[in-house]
VOLO-810747 format. One record per residue (C-alpha): chain; x, y, z; residue in one letter. Coordinates in Angstrom, 3 decimals, always signed. Layout:
<sites>
[site 'A' [X Y Z] 'A']
...
</sites>
This chain:
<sites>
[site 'A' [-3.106 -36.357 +94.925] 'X']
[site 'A' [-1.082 -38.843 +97.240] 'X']
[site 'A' [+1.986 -39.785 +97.260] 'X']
[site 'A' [+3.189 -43.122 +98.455] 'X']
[site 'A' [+6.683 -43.085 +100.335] 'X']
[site 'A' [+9.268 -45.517 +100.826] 'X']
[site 'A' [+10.650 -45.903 +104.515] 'X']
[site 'A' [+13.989 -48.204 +105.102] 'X']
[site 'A' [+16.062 -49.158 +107.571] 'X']
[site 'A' [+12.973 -49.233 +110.298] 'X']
[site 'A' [+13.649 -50.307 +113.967] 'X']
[site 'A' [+12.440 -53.945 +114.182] 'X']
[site 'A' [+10.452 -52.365 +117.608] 'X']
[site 'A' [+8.957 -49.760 +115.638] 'X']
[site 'A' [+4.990 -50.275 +114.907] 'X']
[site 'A' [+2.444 -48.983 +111.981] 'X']
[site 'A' [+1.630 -46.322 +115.348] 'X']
[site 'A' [+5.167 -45.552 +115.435] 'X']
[site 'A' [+5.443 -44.245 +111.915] 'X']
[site 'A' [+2.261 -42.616 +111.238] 'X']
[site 'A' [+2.576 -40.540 +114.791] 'X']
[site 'A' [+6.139 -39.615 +113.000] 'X']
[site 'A' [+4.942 -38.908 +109.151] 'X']
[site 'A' [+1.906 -37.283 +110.377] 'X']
[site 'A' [+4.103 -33.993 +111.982] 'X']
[site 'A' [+4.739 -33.434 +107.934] 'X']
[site 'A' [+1.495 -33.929 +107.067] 'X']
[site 'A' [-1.654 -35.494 +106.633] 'X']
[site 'A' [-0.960 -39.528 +106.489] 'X']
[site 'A' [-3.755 -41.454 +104.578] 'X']
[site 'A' [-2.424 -44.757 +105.387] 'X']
[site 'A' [+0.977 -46.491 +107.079] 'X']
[site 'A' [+2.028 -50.192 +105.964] 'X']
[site 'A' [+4.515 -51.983 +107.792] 'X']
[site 'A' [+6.051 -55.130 +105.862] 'X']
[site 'A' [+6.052 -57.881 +108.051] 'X']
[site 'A' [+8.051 -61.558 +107.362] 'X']
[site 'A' [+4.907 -64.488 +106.453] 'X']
[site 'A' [+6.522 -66.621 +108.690] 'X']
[site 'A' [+7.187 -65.054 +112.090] 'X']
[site 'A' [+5.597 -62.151 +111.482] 'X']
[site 'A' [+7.948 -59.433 +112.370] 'X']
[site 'A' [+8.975 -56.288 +110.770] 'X']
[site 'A' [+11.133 -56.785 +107.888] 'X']
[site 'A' [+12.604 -53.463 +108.473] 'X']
[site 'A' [+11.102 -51.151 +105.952] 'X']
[site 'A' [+7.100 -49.536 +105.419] 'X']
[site 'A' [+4.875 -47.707 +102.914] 'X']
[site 'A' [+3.639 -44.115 +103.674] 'X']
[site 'A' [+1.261 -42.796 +102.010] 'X']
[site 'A' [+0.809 -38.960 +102.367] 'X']
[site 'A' [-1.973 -37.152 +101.278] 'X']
[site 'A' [-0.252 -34.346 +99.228] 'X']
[site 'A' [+2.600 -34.106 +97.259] 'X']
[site 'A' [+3.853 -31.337 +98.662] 'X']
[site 'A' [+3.480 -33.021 +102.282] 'X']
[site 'A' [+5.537 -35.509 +100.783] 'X']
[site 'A' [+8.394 -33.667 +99.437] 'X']
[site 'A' [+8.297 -32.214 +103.164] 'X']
[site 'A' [+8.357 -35.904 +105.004] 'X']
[site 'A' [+11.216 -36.395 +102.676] 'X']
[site 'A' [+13.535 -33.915 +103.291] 'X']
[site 'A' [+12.951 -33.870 +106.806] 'X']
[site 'A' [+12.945 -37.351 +107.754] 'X']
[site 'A' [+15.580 -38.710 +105.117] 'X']
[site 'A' [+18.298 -39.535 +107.681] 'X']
[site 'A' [+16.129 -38.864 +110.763] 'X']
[site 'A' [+17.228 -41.032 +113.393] 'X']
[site 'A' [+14.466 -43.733 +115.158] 'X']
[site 'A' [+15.623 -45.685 +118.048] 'X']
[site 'A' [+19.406 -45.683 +116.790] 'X']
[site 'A' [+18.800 -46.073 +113.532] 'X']
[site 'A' [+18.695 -43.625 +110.389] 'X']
[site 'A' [+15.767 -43.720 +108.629] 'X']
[site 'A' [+15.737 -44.224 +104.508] 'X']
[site 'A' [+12.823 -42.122 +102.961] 'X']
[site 'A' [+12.126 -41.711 +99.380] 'X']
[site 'A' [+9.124 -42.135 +96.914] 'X']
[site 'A' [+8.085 -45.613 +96.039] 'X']
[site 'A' [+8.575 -47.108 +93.193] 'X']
[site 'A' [+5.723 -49.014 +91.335] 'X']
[site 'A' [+6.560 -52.879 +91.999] 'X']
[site 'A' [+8.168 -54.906 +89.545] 'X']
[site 'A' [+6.390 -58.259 +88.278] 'X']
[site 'A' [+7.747 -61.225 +90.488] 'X']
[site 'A' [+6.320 -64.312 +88.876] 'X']
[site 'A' [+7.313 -65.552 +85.963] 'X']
[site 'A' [+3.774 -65.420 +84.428] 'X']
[site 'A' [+3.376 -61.538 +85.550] 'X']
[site 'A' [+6.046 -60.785 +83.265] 'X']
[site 'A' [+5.460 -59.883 +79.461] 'X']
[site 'A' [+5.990 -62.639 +77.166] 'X']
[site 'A' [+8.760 -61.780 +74.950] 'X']
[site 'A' [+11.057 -61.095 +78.503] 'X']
[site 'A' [+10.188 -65.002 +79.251] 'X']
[site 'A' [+12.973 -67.316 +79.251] 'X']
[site 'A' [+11.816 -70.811 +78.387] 'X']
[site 'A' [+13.728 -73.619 +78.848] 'X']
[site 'A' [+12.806 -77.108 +76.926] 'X']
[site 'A' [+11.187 -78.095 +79.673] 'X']
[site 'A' [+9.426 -75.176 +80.742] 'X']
[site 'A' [+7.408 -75.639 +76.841] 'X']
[site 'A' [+3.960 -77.317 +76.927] 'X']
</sites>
């Protein structure tokens, strides 16, 4: 089963390239997503990993947890699932209305 890794702290220079050529010395790397900014469209300084085992995983993050990239120290740990944003994604007892917000 894969396992999709969080990487921080990501040289702006760095590419998608950059990081699977780096993850893929652990392991097997089914796919590499570099978050970019909507409006310029530069790296926002962080990526998704995903490797294709656990255990490759648990590897990538041992070794590459403080591995350093063009001066900077890399930040790798599992993902976390992503939290609802918008207001209607969330549940609707956690809601906060407001008296105008009421239709």
């Amino acid at each position: 089963m894969s396992t999709n890794l969080y990487v921080g702290n990501v040289p702006f220079g760095a590419t998608e390239d950059d990081l699977r050529d780096l993850f893929a010395t652990m392991g097997e790397v089914t796919r590499c997503h570099m978050v970019l900014d909507r409006e310029t469209n530069r790296s926002r300084g962080f990526a998704f990993v995903e490797m294709a085992s656990g255990d490759d995983a648990k590897k990538a993050i041992e070794k590459l947890n403080g591995h350093e990239m063009d001066g900077r120290r890399l930040v790798v740990n599992e993902a976390r699932p992503r939290e609802p944003r918008r207001r209607d994604d969330m549940p609707r007892e956690d809601r906060q209305f407001r008296s105008w917000d009421r239709r």
